[in-house]
N, C-alpha and C positions, 0 to 999 in steps of 0.2 A: 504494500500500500504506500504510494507516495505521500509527500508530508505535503501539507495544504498551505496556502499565505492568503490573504488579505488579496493582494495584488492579482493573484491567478491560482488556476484549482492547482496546479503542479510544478514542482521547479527537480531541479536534476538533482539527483541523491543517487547514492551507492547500493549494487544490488545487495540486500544483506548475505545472501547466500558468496558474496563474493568475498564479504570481509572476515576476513582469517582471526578473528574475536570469539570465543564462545557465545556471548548474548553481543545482541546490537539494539539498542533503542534509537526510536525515533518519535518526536512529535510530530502533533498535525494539530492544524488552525486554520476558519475559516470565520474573520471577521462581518458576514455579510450571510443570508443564505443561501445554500449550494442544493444542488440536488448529482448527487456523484455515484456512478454507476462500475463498479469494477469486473469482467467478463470472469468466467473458472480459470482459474489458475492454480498454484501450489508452489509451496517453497520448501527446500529441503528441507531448512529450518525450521521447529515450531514457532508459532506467531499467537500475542497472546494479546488481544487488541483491547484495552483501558478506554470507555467511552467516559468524558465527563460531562461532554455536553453536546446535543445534539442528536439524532437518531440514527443509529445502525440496524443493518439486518444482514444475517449473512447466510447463504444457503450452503450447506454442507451436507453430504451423504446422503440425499433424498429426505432432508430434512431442513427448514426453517429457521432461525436464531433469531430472538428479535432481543436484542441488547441496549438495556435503557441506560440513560446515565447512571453514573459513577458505580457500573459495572461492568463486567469483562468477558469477553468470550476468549476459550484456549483451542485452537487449530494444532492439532499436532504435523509434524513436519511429514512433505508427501502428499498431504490430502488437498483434494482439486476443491475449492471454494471459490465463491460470487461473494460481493459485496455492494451495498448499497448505503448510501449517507447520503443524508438530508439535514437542513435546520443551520442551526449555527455550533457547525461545527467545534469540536476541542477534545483532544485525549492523548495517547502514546502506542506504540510499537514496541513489543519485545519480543524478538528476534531470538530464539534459544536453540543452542546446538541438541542433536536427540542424544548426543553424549551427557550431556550434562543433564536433561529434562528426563532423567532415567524415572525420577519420582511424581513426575504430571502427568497426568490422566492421559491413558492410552487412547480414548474416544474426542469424539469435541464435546465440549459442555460451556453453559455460561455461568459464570459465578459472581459472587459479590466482592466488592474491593473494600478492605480497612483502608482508615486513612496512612498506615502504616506501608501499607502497599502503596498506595497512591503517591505519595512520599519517595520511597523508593521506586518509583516510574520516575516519576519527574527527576531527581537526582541521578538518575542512570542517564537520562536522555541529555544531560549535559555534558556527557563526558564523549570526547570525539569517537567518530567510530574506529580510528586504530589508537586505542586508548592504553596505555601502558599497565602492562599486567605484573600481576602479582601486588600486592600491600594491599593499601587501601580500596584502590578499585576492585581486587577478585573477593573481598572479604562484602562488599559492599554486594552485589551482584551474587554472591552466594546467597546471604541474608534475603535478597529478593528474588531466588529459585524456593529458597524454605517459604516465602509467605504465598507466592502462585500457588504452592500445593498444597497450601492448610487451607487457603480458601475455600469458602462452603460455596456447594454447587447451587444454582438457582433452576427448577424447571422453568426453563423458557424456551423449551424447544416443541417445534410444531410439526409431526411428520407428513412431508408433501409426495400425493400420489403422481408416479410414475405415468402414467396412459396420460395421452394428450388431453385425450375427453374432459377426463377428473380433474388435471393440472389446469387449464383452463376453469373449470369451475373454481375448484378454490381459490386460483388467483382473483375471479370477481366476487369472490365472498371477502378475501383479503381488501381487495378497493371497494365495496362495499357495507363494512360492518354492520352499519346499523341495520341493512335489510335482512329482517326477521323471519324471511318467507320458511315454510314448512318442508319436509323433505319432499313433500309430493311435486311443492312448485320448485325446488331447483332439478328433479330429477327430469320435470316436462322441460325444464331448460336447457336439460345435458342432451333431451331425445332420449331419454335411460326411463324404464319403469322403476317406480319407487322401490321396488323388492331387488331389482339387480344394482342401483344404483349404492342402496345401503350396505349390499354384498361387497360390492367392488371399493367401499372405502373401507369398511375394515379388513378386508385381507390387504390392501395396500400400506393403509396406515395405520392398523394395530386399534383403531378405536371405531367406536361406534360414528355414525354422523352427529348424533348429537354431541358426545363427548368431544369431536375433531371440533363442530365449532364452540361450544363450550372453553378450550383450551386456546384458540383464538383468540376469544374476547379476553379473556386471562391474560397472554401476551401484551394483548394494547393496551388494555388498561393498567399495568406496570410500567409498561411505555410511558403512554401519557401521562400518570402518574407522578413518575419518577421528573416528568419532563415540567412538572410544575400546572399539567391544567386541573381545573376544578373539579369534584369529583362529581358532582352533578352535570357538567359537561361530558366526563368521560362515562357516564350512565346514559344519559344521551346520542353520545357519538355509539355506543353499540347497540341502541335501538330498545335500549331498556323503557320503558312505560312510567318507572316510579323507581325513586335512587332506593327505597328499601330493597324491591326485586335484585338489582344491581348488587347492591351491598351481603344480600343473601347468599346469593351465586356464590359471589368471589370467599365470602363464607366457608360454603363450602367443600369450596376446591381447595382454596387455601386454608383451610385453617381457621383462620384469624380475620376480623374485619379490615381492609383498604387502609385506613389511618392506622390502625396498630402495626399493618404487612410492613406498610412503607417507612415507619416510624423505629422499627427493630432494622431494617435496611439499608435505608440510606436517610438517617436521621443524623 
């Protein structure tokens, strides 16, 4: 992922996979809002990408991430991933050799950032990328290989089906949240009877249809959440009737009511 300026979405930086460092950081900043699209790629490297502000999403392994602020998603190195950022961009890059990532998650996963991690993001990303090893920098950069892997994982991930048909659908369920329609009216819209069309998302994506969009609204509204809008707004923007209906749900998917999730989170 290139690093972002004020000035233009990209400027020249070093491929990390070229620089002979175990970990490479890099920031990224977008003074203005951006809407930035990155195609599948993969980097030797594990990539462990710190959002602080702004919104990412990244699709990995037939699967969804939608990564709110002052959260993290870990790509292990290898794996072909998409990316997408919007909003007003801000976070970091960390670049870690699979030598050294022997203790981070063999899968991708999003997790939550102490400020302790965060901290050590930003203080790695100051130090050039042929940055003199051994002392203080590998003691520094160890310290922030141990706190990537105590991090607590957060579900946010969405599993996206395969077949054009379905992947088209869920994409206009993704860009349309709020519409509530029933299984019956999206399967008349795939051309799919209700009975094949509920067959074909759970053998694809492990959950029911309701459960798939269920876990959607979940996603956005930690999104949103995280991102500072209202929670009556973000009961709204998913097509909720009444913020208690809203606040039930999330209830009891998570847990815990919205103000308390997001308050143990990123509080």
């Amino acid at each position: 992922m290139p690093i972002l300026t004020e000035q233009r979405h990209t400027t020249d930086w070093l491929d990390p996979d070229t620089v002979h460092r175990p970990v490479v950081i890099y920031g990224f900043v977008a003074d203005r809002f951006s809407d930035i699209e990155l195609p599948p790629h993969s980097h030797a490297k594990g990539q462990f990408i710190l959002v602080q502000g702004g919104a990412l999403t990244c699709e990995v392994d037939a699967g969804l991430w939608i990564v709110p602020p002052r959260s993290a998603i870990w790509i292990p190195g290898g794996m072909r991933h998409a990316v997408r950022m919007s909003g007003m961009l801000e976070g970091y890059n960390a670049f870690v050799d699979p030598a050294l990532g022997l203790g981070l998650p063999p899968a991708c996963c999003a997790v939550s950032v102490t400020p302790l991690l965060r901290e050590l993001m930003t203080r790695g990303a100051r130090l050039p990328p042929l940055y003199e090893e051994g002392g203080v920098n590998t003691r520094l950069l160890a310290v922030l290989i141990d706190e990537m892997a105590a991090a607590s994982v957060e579900d946010l991930n969405l599993p996206m089906p395969a077949d054009p048909a379905l992947r088209r659908l869920a994409d206009a369920m993704l860009a349309t949240p709020a519409d509530r329609a029933p299984l019956a009216t999206w399967a008349r819209r795939a051309g799919l009877s209700e009975r094949t069309l509920a067959r074909r998302i759970a053998a694809e994506t492990g959950l029911s249809f309701g459960r798939w969009r269920q876990r959607l609204s979940i996603m956005l509204a930690v999104q949103w959440l995280a991102d500072g809008t209202p929670i009556q707004h973000v009961a709204a923007n998913l097509g909720y009737e009444s913020l208690p209906s809203f606040v039930t749900m999330f209830r009891k998917t998570l847990g815990m009511a919205p103000g308390r999730y997001m308050a143990e989170r990123f509080g």
